[in-house]
C-alpha positions as CSV (number, residue, x, y, z in Angstrom):
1,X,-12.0,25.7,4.5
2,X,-12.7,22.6,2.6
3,X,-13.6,19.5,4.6
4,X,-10.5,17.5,5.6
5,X,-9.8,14.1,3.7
6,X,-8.6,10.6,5.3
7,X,-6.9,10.0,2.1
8,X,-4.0,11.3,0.6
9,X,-3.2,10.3,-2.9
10,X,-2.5,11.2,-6.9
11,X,-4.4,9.8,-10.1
12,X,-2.9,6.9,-11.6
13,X,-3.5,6.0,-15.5
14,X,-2.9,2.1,-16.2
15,X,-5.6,-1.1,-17.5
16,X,-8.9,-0.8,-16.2
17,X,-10.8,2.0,-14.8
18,X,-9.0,5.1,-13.8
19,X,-7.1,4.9,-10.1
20,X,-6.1,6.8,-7.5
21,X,-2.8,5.8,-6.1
22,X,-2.8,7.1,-2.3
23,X,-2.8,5.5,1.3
24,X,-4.6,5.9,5.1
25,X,-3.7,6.2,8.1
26,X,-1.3,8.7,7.7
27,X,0.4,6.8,5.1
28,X,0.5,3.3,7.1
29,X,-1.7,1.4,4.6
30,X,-0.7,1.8,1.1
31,X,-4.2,2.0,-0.4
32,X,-5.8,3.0,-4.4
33,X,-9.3,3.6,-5.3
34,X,-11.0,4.7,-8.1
35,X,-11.0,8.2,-9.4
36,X,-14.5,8.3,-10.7
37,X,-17.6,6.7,-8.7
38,X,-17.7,5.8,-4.9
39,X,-14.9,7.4,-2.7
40,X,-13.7,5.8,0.5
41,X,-15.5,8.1,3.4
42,X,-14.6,7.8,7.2
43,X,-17.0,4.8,7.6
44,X,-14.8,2.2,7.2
45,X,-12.2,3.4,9.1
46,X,-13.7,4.0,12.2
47,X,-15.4,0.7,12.0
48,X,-11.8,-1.0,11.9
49,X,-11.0,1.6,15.0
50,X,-13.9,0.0,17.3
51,X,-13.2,-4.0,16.6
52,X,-12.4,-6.0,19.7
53,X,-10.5,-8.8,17.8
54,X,-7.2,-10.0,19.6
55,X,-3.9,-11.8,18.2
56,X,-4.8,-15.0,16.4
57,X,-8.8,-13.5,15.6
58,X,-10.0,-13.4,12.2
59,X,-12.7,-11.1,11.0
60,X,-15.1,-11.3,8.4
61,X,-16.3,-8.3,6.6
62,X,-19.2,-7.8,4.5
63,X,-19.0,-5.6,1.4
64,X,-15.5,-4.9,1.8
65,X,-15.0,-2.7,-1.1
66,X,-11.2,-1.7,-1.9
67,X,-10.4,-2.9,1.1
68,X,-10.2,-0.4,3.6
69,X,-11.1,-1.5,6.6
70,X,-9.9,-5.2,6.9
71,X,-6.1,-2.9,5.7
72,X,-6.8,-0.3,8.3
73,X,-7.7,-3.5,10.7
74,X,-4.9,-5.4,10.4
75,X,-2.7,-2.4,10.3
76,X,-3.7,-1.8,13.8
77,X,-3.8,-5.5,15.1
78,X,-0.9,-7.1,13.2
79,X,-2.1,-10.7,14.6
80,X,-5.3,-10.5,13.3
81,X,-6.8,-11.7,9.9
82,X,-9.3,-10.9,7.8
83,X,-11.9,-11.8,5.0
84,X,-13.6,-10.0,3.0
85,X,-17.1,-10.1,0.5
86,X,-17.6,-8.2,-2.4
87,X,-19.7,-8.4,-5.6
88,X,-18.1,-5.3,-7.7
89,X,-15.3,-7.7,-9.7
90,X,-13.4,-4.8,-10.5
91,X,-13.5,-3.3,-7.4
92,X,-12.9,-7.3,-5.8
93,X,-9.5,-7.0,-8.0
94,X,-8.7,-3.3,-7.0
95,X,-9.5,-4.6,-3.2
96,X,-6.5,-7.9,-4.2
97,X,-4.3,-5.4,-5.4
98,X,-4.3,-3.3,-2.1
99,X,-3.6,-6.9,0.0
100,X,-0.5,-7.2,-1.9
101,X,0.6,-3.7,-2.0
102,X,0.6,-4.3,2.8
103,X,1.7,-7.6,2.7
104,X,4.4,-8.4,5.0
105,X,7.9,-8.2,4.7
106,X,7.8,-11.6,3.8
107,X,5.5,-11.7,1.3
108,X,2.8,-13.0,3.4
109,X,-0.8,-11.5,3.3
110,X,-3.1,-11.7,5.9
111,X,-6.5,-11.0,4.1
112,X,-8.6,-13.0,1.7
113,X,-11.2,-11.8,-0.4
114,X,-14.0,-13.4,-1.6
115,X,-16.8,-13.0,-4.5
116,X,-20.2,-12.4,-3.0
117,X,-23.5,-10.5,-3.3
118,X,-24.9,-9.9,0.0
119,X,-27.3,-10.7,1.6
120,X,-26.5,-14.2,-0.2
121,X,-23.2,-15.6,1.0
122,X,-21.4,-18.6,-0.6
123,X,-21.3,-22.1,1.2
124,X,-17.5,-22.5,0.1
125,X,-16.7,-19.2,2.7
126,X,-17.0,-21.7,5.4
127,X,-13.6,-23.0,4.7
128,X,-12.1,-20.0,5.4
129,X,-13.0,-19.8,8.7
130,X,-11.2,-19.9,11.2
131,X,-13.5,-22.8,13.5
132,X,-14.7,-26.5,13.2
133,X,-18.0,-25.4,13.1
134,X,-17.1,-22.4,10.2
135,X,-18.0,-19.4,11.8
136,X,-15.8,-16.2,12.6
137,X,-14.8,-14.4,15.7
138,X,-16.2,-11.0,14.7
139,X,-17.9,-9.8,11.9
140,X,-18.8,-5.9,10.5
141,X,-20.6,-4.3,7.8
142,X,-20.8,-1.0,6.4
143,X,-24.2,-1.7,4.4
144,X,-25.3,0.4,1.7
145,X,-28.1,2.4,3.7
146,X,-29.0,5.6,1.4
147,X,-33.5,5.6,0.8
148,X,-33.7,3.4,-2.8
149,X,-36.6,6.3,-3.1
150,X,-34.2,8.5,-3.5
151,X,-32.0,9.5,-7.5
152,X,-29.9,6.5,-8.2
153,X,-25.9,7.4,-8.9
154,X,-25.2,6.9,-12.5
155,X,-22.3,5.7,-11.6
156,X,-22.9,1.4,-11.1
157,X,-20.1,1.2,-8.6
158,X,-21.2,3.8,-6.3
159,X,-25.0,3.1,-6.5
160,X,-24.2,-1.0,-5.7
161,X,-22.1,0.5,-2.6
162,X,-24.3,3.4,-0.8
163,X,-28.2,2.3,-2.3
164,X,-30.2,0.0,-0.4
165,X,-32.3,-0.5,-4.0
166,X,-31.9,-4.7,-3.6
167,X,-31.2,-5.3,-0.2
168,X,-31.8,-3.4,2.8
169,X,-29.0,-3.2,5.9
170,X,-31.3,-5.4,7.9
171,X,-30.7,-8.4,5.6
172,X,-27.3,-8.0,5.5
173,X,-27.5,-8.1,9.5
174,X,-29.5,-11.2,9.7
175,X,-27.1,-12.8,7.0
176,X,-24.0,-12.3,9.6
177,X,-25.5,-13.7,12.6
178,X,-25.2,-16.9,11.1
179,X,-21.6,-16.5,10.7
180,X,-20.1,-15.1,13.9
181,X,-19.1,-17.3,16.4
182,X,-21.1,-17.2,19.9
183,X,-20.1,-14.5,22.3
184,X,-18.6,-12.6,18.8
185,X,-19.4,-9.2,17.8
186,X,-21.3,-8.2,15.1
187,X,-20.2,-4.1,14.3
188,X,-22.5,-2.3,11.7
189,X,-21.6,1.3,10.7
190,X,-25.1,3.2,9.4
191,X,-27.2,5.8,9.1
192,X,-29.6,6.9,12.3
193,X,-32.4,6.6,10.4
194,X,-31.3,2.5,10.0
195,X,-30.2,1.8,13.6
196,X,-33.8,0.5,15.5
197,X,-34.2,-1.5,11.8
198,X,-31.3,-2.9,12.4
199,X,-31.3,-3.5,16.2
200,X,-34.5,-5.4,16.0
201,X,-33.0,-7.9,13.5
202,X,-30.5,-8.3,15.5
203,X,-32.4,-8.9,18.5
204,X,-34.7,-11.6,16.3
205,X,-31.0,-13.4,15.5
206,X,-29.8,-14.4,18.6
207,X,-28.0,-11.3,19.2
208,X,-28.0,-8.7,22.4
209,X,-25.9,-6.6,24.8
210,X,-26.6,-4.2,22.0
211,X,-24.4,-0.2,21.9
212,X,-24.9,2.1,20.4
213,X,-21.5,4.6,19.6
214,X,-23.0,7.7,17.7
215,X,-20.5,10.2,15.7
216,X,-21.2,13.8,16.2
217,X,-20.0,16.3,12.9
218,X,-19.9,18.9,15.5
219,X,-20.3,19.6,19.0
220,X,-24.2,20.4,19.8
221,X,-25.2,18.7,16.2
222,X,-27.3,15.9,15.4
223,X,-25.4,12.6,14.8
224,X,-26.3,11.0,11.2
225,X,-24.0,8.0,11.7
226,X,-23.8,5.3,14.4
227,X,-22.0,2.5,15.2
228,X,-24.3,-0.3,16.5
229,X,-22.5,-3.2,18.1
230,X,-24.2,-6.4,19.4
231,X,-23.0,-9.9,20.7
232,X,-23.7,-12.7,19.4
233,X,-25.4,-14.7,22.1
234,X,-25.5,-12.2,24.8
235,X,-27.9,-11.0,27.2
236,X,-26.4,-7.5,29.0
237,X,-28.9,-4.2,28.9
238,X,-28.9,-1.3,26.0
239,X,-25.8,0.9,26.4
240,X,-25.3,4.4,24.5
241,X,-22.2,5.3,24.5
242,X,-20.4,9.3,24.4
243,X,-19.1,8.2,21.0
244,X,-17.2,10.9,19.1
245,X,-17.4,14.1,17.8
246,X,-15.5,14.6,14.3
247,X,-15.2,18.0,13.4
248,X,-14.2,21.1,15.0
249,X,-16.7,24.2,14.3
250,X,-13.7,25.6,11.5
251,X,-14.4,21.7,9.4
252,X,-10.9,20.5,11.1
253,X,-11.3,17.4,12.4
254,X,-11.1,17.0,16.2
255,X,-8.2,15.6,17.7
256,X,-9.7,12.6,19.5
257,X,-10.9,12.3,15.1
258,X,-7.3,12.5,14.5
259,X,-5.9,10.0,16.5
260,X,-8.4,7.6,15.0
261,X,-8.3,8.6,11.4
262,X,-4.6,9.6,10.9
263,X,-2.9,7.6,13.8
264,X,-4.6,4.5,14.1
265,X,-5.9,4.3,17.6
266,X,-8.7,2.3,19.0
267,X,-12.1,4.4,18.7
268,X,-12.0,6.4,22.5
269,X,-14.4,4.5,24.4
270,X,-13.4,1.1,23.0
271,X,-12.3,-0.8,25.4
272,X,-16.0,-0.4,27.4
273,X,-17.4,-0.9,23.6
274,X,-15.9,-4.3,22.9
275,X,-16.4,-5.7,26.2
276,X,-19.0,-8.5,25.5
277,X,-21.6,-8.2,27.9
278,X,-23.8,-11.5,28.6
């Protein structure tokens, strides 16, 4: 059986670089990417499962890509807003494209999106924040992590989204500290290999009450891929969550997976994740 896809679509021929027309969440979020080059995986969507943010929030994503996650966000917490970084211009305009295609009935949109190379971040970002003194309520990343050792992707799109060949995931991490707001989460999904990198940043930037929420591909497998959550400011002990196994031993995904990935629930668990601990 082939593994199961998050998103459900059909090639679309138009200007630019060839698209996929499609959506997520079960057909909630109206949502194209490219047909050639880096392909929306499950990271960003269980990232947008696990954020705490509450009605009136904004959240500031780094690398946003397409999209994804601040759509799948939102989609979930309809009184939340987002902002998000990206460098790719095409995939910046692809990402502008998929805000319009959820706006509200009215017309309104409820993310921004914003040119960037990360770990550098533009002054004029802090007048889109949401606070006097220009910092966000929550911020998350989905940092390109794979070894720069490694064979580059020809593809430019896809090596600028999954390499770590410029910049690493800890300097994207101590980038963000300076822009979350004091008891506000800072939500990183990574490889394993990256998390005690990136914990110890974190810990060096003011950050603590540090979790770690590991995703299983199967029951009694080795978890690749972690969600490490800290607080901006805070000061509770080192927590390892359950976190959540994907797959069932057939490649179907589980159906705790399911209701994340299809129905847009809160990652199971979340509620003890997001509670800031100081």
């Amino acid at each position: 059986m082939p593994p199961p896809n998050i998103f459900s679509g059909h090639a679309f021929s138009g200007p630019g670089p060839a698209r996929e027309e499609g959506s997520l969440l079960g057909g909630r979020v109206r949502y194209d990417q490219f047909t050639e080059g880096y392909r929306t995986g499950l990271e960003p969507v269980l990232m947008a499962a696990s954020i705490p943010a509450k009605t009136g929030e904004t959240v500031l994503e780094a690398g946003c890509g397409a999209g994804a996650a601040l759509l799948c966000l939102t989609a979930r917490l309809p009184g939340v807003r987002g902002v998000g970084l990206e460098s790719d211009p095409e995939t910046l305009a692809l990402a502008e494209r998929n805000i319009r295609a959820n706006a509200d009935p009215d017309g309104e949109t409820r993310i921004q999106v914003v040119h960037a190379h990360l770990p550098d971040i533009p002054k004029n970002l802090r007048a889109l924040t949401p606070t006097a003194n220009g910092r966000f309520h929550h911020v998350m990343a989905n940092p390109p992590w794979h070894s720069a050792h490694g064979t580059p992707s020809p593809d430019s799109r896809r090596r600028l989204a999954l390499s770590a060949e410029t910049t690493a995931p800890e300097d994207w991490a101590r980038a963000l500290t300076k822009w979350v707001l004091p008891g506000g989460t800072l939500t990183f999904v990574l490889s394993v290999a990256s998390a005690d990198r990136i914990c110890r940043t974190l810990l060096e930037n003011g950050c603590g009450s540090i979790q770690l929420y590991p995703f299983w591909p199967r029951a009694g497998r080795e978890a690749k891929l972690v969600l490490v959550r800290a607080v901006y400011g805070g000061r509770g002990i080192f927590r390892l969550r359950a976190g959540l196994v994907l797959h069932e031993t057939d490649g179907r995904f589980t159906a705790a997976a399911e209701r994340v990935l299809r129905d847009g629930e809160a990652l199971p668990e979340s509620q003890n994740l997001s509670r800031p601990c100081f």
